[in-house]
C-alpha positions in Angstrom: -7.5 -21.0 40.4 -7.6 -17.7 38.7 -9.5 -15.1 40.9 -10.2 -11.7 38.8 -11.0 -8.4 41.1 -10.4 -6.3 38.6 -13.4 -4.5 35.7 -11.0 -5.9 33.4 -12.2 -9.4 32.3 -9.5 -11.9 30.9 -10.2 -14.9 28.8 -8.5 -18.1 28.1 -6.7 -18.0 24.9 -9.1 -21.2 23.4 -11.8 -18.9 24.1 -11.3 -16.2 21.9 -12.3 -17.0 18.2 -9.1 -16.4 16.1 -9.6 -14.0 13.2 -7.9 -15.3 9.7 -7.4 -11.7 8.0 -9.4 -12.2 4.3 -7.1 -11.2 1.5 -8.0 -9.3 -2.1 -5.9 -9.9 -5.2 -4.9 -6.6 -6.6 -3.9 -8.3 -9.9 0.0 -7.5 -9.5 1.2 -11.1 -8.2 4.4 -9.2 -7.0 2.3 -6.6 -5.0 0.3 -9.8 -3.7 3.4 -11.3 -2.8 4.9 -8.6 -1.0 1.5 -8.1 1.2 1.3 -11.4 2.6 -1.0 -14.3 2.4 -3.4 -15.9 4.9 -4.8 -19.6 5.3 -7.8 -21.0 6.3 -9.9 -24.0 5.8 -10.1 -23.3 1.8 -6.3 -22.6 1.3 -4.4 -19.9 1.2 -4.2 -16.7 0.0 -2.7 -13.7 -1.2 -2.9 -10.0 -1.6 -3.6 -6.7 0.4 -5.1 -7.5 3.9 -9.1 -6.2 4.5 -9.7 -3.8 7.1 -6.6 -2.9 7.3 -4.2 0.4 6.7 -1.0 1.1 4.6 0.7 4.0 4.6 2.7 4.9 0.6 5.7 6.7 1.9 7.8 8.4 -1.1 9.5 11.9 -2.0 7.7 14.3 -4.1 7.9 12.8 -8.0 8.9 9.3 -7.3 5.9 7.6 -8.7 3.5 7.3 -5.8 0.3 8.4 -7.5 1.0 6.8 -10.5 1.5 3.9 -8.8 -1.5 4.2 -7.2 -3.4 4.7 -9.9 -2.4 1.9 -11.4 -3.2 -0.6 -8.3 -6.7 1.4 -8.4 -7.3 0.3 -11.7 -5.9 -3.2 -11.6 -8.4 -3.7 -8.6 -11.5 -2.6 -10.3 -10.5 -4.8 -13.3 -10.6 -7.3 -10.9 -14.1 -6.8 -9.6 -13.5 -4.8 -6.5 -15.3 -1.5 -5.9 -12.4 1.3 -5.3 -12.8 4.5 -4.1 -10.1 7.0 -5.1 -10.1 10.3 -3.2 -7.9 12.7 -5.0 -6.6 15.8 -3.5 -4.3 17.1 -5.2 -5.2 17.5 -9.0 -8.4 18.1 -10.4 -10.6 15.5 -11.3 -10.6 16.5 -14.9 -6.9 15.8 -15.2 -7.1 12.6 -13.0 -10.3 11.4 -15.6 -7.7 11.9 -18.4 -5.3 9.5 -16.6 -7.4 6.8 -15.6 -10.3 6.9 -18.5 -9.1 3.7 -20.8 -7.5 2.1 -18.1 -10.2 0.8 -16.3 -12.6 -2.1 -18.1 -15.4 -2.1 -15.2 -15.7 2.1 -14.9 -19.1 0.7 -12.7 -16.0 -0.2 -9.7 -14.3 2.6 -9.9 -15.7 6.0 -8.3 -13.4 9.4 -7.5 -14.3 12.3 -5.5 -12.5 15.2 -3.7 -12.9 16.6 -0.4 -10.7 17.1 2.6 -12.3 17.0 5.6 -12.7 13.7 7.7 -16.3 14.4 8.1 -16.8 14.4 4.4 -14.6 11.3 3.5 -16.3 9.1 6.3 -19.6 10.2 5.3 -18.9 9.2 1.6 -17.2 5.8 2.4 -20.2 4.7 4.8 -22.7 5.8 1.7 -20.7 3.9 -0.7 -19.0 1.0 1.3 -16.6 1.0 -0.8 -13.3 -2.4 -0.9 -10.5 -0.4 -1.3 -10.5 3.1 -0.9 -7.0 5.4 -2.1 -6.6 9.1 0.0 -4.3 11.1 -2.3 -3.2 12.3 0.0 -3.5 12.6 3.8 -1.1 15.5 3.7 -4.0 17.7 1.7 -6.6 16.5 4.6 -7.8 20.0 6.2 -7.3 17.6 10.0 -3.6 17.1 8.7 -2.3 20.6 9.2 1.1 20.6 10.8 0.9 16.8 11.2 1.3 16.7 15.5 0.3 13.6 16.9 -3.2 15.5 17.9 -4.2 16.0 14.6 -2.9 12.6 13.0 -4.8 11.0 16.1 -8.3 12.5 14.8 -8.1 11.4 11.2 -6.9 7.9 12.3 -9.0 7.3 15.2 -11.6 9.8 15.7 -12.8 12.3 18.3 -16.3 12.7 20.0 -17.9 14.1 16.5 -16.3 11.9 13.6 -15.2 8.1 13.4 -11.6 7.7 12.5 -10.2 5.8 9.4 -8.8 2.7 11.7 -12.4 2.1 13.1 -14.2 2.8 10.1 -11.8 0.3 8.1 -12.2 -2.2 10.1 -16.2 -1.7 10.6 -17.0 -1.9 7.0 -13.4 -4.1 5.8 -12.3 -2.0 3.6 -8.2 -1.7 3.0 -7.0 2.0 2.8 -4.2 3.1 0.9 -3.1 6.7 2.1 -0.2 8.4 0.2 2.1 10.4 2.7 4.6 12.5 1.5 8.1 12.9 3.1 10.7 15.4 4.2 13.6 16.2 3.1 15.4 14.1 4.9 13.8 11.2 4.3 11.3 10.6 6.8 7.4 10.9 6.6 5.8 14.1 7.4 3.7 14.8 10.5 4.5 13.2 13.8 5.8 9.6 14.5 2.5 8.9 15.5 1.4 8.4 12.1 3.3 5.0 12.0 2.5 3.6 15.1 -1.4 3.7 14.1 -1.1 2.0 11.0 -0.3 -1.4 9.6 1.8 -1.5 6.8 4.3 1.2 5.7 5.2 1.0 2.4 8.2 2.9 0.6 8.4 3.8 -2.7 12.2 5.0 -3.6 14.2 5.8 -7.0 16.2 2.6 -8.5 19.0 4.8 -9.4 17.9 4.1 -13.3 16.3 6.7 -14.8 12.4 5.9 -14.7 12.7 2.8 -12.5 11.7 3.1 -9.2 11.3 0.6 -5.9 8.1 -0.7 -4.2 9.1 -2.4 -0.8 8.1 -2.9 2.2 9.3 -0.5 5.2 9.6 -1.4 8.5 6.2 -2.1 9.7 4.1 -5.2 8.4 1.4 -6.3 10.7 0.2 -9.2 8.7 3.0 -10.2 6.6 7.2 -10.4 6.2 9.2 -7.7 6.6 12.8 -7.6 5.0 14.8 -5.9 2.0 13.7 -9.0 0.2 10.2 -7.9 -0.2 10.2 -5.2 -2.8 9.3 -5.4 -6.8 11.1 -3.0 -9.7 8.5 -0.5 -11.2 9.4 1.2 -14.6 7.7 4.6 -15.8 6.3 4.5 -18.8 4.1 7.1 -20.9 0.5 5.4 -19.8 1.4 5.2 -16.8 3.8 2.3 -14.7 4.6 -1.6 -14.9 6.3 -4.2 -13.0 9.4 -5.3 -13.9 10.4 -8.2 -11.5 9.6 -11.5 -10.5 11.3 -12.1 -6.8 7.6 -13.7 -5.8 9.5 -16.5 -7.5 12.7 -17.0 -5.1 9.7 -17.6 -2.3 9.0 -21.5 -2.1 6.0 -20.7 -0.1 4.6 -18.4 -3.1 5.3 -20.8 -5.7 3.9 -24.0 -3.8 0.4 -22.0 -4.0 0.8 -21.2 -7.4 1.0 -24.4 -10.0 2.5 -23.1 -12.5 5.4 -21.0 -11.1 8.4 -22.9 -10.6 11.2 -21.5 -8.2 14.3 -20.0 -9.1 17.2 -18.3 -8.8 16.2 -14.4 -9.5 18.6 -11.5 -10.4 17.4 -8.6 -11.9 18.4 -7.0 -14.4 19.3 -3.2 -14.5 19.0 -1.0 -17.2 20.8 2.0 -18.1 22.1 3.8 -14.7 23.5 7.4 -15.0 25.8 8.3 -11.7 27.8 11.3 -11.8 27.7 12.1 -15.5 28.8 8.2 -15.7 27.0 5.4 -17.7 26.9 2.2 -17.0 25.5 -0.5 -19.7 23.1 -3.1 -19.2 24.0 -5.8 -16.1 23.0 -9.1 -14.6 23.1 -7.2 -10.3 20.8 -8.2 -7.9 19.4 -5.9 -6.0 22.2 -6.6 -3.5 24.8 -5.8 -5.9 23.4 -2.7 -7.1 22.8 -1.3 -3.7 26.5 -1.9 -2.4 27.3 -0.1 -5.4 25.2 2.8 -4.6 23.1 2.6 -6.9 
């Protein structure tokens, strides 16, 4: 017999109600792929977890807003309302890359502002689905990035709700774009990782105007692993996927008739390496990173 004399009550696991994580399509099967699936009662399914957090980790001019933007606009196609808080152009310029892109403009709102006050006031007014923060960096809380100041803007003091509780009050999935050093690593303190749930990173492909969307090494509600990444090429209205590796997954496929499983290399296009080109090649991803590429 279990005797508690502790405040701290304990529960038999059966007690608890599980909670199945609901899932929203961004329209990029590979980014779907990549973020995971859940399964319930009606089936399974795929795409970018709600009320959750993930952190877009890349070096300055890699591709992370335009990527962004991009997943912003596929989502309001799709019929979700996005929220797209950007920080660090004007929103004249930003209108002029977005306007044309977007079928539904109804789902698709911007704003800027950087204080957490301001951006949790406007997300409880709007209740937005899926809200982009480009980027926390610019956020006035940010400053140096210590683990005191990344601990406000993700979960809150005694005056303002944090982004973690207010995602996962209203369900909303936040994308936050976070710069990185020069050495690689992500700006501000270490807390910044522990507090979030996915991390991903968004590096050069060694091809001029390719670059990688993969999963880092934090994935709270999906697979983590080299294997989970997708080839994005620049282009001049904006990015598009170039790879198919949701295919090598037999789990993908067998919830998507249609898709048959295969065998996937990629193909590489023109690589430039010290003053060096190389022509186009059948390498995997495997291949070409060995290479150094």
């Amino acid at each position: 017999m279990w005797v508690e004399r502790t405040n701290m009550k304990s529960f038999a696991i059966n007690e608890v109600p599980a909670e199945i994580v609901g899932r929203a399509s961004c329209g990029y099967p590979e980014i779907d792929w990549i973020m995971g699936c859940s399964e319930d009662a009606s089936g399974v399914s795929w795409g970018v977890p709600q009320g959750k957090i993930t952190m877009v980790a890349g070096e300055s001019g890699v591709g992370k807003s335009r990527w962004s933007i991009a997943m912003a606009c596929s989502l309001a196609n799709n019929g979700m309302r996005v929220l797209y808080i950007q920080n660090e152009v004007n929103l004249g310029t930003f209108a002029g890359w977005v306007q044309g892109r977007v079928s539904k403009p109804e789902n698709f709102r911007v704003a800027n502002g950087r204080d957490l006050s301001d951006l949790v006031d406007t997300i409880q007014e709007l209740r937005p689905q899926i809200v982009f923060l480009d980027s926390i960096n610019q956020m006035n809380e940010f400053g140096s990035g210590s683990k005191t100041k990344i601990s406000v803007i993700l979960e809150g003091d005694d005056k303002t709700l944090g982004l973690r509780d207010l995602c996962n009050n209203i369900g909303i999935h936040l994308f936050f774009i976070s710069h990185l050093n020069q050495n690689g690593s992500v700006k501000g303190s270490t807390t910044l990782k522990h507090l979030i749930d996915i991390v991903l990173k968004i590096v050069h492909a060694g091809a001029a105007n390719y670059f990688l969307v993969k999963i880092g090494d934090k994935h709270r509600y999906g697979r983590t692993g080299d294997s989970y990444k997708s080839l994005w090429m620049h282009t001049d209205k904006g990015v598009d996927c170039q790879s198919n590796h949701r295919l090598e997954d037999g789990r993908w496929v067998s919830t998507h008739p249609g898709e048959k499983l295969v065998e996937y290399k990629q193909k590489i296009p023109v690589v430039k390496k010290r003053s060096t080109w190389r022509r186009f090649v059948d390498w995997s991803y495997d291949q070409c990173a060995s290479a150094g590429f």
